[in-house]
C-alpha positions as CSV (number, residue, x, y, z in Angstrom):
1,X,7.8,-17.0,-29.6
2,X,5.3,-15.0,-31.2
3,X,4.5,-11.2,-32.6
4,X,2.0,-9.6,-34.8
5,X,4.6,-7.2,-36.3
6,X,8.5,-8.1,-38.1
7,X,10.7,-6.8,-35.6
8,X,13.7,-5.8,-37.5
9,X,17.5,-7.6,-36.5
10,X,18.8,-4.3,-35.5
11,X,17.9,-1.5,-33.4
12,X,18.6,2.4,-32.8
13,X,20.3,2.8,-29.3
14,X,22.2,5.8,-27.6
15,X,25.6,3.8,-26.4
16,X,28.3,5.1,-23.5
17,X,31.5,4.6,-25.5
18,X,33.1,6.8,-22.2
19,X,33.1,9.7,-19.7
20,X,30.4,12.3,-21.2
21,X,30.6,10.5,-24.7
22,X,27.0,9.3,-26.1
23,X,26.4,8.4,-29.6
24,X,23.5,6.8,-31.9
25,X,24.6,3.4,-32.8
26,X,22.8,0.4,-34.8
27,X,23.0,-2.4,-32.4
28,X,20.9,-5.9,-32.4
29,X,17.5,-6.1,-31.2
30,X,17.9,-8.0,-28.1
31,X,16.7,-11.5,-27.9
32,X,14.1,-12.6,-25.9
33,X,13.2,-16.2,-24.1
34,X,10.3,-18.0,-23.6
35,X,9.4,-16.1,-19.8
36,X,10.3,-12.8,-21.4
37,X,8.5,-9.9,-23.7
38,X,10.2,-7.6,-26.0
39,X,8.8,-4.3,-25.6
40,X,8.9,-1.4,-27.9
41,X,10.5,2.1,-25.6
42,X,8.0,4.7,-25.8
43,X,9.5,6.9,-22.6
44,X,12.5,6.7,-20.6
45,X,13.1,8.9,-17.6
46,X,16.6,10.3,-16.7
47,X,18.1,9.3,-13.6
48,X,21.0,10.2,-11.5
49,X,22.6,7.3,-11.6
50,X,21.9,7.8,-15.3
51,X,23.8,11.1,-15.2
52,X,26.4,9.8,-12.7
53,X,27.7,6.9,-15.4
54,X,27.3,9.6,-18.3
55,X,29.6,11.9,-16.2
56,X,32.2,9.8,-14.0
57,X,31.9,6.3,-15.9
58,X,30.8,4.1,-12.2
59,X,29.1,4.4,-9.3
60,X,30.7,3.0,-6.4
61,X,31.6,-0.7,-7.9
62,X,29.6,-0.5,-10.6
63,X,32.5,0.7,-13.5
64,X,31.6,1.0,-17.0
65,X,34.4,-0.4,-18.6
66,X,32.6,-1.4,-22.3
67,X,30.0,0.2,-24.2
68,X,26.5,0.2,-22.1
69,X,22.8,1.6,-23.2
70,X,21.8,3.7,-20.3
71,X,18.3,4.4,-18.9
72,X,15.7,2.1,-16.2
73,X,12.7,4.4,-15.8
74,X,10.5,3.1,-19.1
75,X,7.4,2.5,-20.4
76,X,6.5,0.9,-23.7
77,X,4.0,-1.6,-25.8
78,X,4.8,-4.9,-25.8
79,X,5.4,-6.3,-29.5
80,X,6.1,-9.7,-28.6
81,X,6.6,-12.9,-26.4
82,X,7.9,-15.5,-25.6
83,X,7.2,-19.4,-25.8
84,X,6.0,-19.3,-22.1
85,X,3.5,-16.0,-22.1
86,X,0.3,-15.3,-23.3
87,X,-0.5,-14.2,-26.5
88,X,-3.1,-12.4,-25.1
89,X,-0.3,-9.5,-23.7
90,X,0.8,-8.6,-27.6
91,X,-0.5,-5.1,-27.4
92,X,0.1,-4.0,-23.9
93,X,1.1,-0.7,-22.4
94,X,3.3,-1.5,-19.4
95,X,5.6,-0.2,-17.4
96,X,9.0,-1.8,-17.1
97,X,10.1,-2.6,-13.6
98,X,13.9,-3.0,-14.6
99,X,15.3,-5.5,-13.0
100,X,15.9,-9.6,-13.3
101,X,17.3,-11.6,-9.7
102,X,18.3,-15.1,-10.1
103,X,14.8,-16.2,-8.1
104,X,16.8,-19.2,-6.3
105,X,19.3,-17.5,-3.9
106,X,18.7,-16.9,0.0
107,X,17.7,-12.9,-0.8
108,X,15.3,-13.8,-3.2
109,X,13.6,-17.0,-1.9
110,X,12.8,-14.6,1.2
111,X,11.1,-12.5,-0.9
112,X,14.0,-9.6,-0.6
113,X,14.5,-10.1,-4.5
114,X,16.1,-6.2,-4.9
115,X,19.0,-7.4,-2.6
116,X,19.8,-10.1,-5.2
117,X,23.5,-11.1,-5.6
118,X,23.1,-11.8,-8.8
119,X,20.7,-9.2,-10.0
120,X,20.8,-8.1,-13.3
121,X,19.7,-4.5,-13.4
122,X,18.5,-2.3,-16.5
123,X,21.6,0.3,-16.8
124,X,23.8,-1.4,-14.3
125,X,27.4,-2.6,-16.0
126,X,27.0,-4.9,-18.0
127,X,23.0,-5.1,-18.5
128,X,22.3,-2.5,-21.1
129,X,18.9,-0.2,-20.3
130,X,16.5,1.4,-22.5
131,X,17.7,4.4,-24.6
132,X,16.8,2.3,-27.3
133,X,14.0,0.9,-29.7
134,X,13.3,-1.9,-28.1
135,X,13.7,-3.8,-25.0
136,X,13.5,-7.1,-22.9
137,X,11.9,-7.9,-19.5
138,X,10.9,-10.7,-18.1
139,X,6.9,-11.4,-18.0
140,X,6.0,-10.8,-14.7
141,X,7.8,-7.3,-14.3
142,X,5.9,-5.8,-17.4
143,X,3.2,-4.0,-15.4
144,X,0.2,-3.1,-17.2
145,X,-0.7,0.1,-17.5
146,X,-4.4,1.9,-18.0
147,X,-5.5,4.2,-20.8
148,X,-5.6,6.9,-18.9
149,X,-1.8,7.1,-17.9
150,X,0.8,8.6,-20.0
151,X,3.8,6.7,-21.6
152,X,5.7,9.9,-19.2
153,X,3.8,8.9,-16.2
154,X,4.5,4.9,-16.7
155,X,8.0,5.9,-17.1
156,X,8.3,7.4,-13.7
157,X,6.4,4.7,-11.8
158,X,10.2,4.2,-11.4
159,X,11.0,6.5,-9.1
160,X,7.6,6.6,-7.3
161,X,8.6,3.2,-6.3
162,X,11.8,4.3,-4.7
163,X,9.8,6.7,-2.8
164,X,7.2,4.3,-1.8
165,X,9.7,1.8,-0.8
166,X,11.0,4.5,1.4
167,X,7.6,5.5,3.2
168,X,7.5,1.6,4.1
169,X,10.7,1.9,5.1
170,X,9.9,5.0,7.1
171,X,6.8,3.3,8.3
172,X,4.9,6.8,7.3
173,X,1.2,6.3,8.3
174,X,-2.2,8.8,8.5
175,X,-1.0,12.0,11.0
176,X,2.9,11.0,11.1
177,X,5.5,13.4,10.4
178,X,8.3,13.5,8.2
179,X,11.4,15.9,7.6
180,X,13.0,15.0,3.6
181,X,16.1,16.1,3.3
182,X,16.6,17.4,-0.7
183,X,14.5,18.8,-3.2
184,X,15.1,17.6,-6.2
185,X,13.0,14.7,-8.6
186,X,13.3,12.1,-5.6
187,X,12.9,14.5,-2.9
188,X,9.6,15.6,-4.8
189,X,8.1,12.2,-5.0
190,X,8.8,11.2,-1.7
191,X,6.7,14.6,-0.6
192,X,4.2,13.6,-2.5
193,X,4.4,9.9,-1.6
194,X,4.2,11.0,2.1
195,X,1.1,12.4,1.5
196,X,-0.8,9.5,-0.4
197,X,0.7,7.9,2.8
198,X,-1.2,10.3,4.9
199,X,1.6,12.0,7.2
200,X,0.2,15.3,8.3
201,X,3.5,17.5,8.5
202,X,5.7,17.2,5.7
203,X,9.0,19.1,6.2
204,X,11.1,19.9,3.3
205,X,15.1,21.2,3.5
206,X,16.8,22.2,0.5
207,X,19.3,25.1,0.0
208,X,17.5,26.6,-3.5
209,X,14.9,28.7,-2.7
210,X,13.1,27.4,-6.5
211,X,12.9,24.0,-5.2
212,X,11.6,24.9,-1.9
213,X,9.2,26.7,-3.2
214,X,8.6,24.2,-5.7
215,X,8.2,21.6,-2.8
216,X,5.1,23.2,-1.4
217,X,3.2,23.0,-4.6
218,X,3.9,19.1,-4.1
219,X,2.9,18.4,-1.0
220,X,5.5,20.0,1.8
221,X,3.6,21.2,4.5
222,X,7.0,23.2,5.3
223,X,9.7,24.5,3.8
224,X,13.0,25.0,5.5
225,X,16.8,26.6,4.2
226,X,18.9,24.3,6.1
227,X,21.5,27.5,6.5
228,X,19.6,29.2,7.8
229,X,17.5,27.1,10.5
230,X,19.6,24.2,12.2
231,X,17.5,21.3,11.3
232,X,19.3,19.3,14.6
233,X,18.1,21.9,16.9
234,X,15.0,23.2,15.8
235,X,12.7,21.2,17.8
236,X,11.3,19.6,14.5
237,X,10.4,16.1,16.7
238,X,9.6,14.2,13.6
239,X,8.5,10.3,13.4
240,X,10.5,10.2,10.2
241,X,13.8,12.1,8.6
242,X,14.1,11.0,4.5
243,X,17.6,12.1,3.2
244,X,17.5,12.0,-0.2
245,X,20.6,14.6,-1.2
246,X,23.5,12.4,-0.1
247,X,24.7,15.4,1.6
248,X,26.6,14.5,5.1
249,X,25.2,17.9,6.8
250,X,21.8,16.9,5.9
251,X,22.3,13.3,7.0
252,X,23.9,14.5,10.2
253,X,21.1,16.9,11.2
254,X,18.2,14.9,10.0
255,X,18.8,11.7,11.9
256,X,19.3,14.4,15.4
257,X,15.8,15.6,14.4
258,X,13.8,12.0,14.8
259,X,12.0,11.9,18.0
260,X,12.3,8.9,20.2
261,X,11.9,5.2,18.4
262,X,11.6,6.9,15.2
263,X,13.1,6.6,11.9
264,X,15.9,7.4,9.4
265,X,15.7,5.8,5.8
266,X,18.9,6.6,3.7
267,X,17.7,7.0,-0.2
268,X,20.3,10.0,-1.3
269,X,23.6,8.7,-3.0
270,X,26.6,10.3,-0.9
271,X,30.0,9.7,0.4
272,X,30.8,6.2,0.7
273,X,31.3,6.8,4.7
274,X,30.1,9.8,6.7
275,X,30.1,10.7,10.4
276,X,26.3,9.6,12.2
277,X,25.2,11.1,16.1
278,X,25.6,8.0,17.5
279,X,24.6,8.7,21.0
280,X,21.2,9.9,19.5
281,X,20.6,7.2,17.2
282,X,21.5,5.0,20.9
283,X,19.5,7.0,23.4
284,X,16.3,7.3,21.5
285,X,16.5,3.9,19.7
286,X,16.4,5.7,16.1
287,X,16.1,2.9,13.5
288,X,18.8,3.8,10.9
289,X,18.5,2.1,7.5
290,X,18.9,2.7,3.4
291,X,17.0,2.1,0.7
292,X,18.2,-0.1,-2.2
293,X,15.7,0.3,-5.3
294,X,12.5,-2.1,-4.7
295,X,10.2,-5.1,-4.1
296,X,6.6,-5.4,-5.5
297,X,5.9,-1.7,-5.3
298,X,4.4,-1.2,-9.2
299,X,0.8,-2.0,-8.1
300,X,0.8,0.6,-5.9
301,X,2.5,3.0,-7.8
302,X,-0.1,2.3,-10.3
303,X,-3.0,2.8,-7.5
304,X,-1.4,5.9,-6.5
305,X,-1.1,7.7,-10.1
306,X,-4.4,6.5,-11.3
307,X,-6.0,7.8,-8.1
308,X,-4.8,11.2,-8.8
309,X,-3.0,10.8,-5.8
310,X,0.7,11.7,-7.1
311,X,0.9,13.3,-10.0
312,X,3.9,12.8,-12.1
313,X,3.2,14.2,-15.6
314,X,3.9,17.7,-14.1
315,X,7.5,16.9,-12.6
316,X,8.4,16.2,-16.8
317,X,10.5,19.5,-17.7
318,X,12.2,18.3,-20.6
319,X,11.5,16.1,-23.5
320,X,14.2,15.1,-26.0
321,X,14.5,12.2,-28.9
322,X,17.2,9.8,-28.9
323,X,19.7,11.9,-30.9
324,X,19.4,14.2,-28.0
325,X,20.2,12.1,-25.3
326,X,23.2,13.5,-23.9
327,X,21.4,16.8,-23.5
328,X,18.9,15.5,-22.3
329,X,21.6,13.7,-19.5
330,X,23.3,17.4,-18.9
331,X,19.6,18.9,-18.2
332,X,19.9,18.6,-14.6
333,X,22.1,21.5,-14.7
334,X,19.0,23.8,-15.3
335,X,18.1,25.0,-11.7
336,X,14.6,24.2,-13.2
337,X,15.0,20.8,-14.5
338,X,13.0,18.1,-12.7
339,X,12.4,15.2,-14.9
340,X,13.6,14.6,-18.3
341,X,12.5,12.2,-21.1
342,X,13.8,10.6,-24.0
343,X,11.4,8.9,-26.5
344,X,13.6,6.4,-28.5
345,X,10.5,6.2,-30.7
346,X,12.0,5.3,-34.7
């Protein structure tokens, strides 16, 4: 093990103790092996699944039944390493991709490491995340950053990752087409993920007319109020349909507006069952499929951001220290909220 700088036995951290209950707790530094760094948080982006635990204590399976450290979108500067890693990476700014499989099962040996059974996941009961001083990833998942990206923009290389895992997905490509169900932060990057990926129309649906409007400033080609046009019969003909509100409507309509041996990628969290046009999704061979967070997607997240391709500093709305975080977890109730960030900073 080795660091330039004491790293203190305890650490400021902003702990779920229960439904909509945060508070500032001294906790221990978490300790790191010899394939791992410990990285001091500079940013941490707010998620909905960050929001989601805040408010309703599990998602799905996942039940938070003992004190957990929310937050997986981070950046930091790594402070120290292990026995195994260079010394050379004391120093670093990275960006934390938040997750650690097993690296042995069936999943991960086929190089589908995200579907992991025994993933350990920053912010998923029991691994605690990163609203706190410090953290602990292994080696190979601390990305390094350049110079001229912000601790804010590292931070969200997060969820540009789910949105370029979902134009993979979506098999998005120079003069495709794609409808993108939802305007909020993921529906956003997706938009403007869509057009790094070169798609020419890029058709956004959300009921708030600020978010539609604020959709065309990041990429949408298109802008549509799904009460108001019927996104299933509109003729839209599109090579792609990204549903990223988890609303059964939107699902519903979106996959009846793929064209012929096109494609629907799931990303939205939603009802645990919902009704699908089967005999569309049949006669034109739609391929139907979700997203579940990533695989090697950080190197072109980083391309993409440095490129000035997508730009993510502008989607931050909302900026708050650690003894802020729950606001900063009740911000998405702004109509104008995008992104948030807490800096757990000392």
């Amino acid at each position: 093990m080795t660091q330039t700088t004491a790293i203190p036995p305890t650490m400021r951290a902003a702990v779920l103790t229960g439904q909509q209950a945060l508070s500032v707790k001294e906790v221990p530094t978490p300790a790191y092996a010899a394939d791992e760094v410990l990285i001091e948080v500079a940013a941490v982006g707010v998620c909905g699944s960050d929001t989601h635990y805040f408010r309703h204590g599990r998602i799905g399976d996942f039940v938070v039944d003992a004190p957990l450290i929310l937050g997986h979108e981070l950046s930091g500067r790594i402070v120290a390493v292990g026995a195994d890693v260079a010394d050379s990476r004391i120093g670093e700014r990275v960006a934390v991709e938040p997750q650690k499989p097993c690296r042995s099962c069936r999943e991960c040996r086929a190089g589908q490491y995200n579907l992991c059974r025994r993933m350990e996941f920053y912010a998923t009961p029991p691994i605690d995340g990163a609203f706190a001083r410090y953290c602990v990833i292994r080696d190979e998942y601390a990305h390094r950053v350049p110079d001229s990206m912000s601790d804010e923009a590292a931070a969200l290389l997060e969820p540009l990752s789910v949105a370029i895992t979902t134009m993979r997905k979506a098999r998005v490509a120079p003069g495709s087409s794609i409808l993108i169900a939802g305007a909020g932060p993921i529906g956003i990057i997706c938009a403007q993920t869509a057009r790094a990926f070169g798609a020419a129309e890029i058709i956004v649906s959300d009921l708030v007319p600020e978010r539609r409007e604020r959709a065309l400033r990041y990429g949408a080609t298109r802008v549509l109020d799904p009460r108001e046009t019927d996104v299933a019969t509109a003729g839209l003909d599109v090579n792609a349909f990204v549903d990223a509100s988890g609303a059964a409507r939107a699902v519903f309509s979106g996959i009846r507006a793929v064209r012929p041996g096109g494609v629907a990628v799931l990303v939205g969290l939603g009802s645990t069952e919902m009704s699908l046009p089967i005999e569309h999704i049949q006669n034109f061979e739609v391929t139907v499929t979700g997203i579940f967070r990533y695989t090697d997607t950080w190197p072109a997240a980083i391309h993409l951001v440095s490129a000035g391709l997508v730009d993510l500093d502008s989607l931050v709305t909302g900026r708050f220290d650690l003894d802020h975080a729950a606001q900063a977890l009740e911000s998405d109730l702004d109509p104008d909220s995008l992104k948030a960030i807490v800096r757990p900073g000392p």
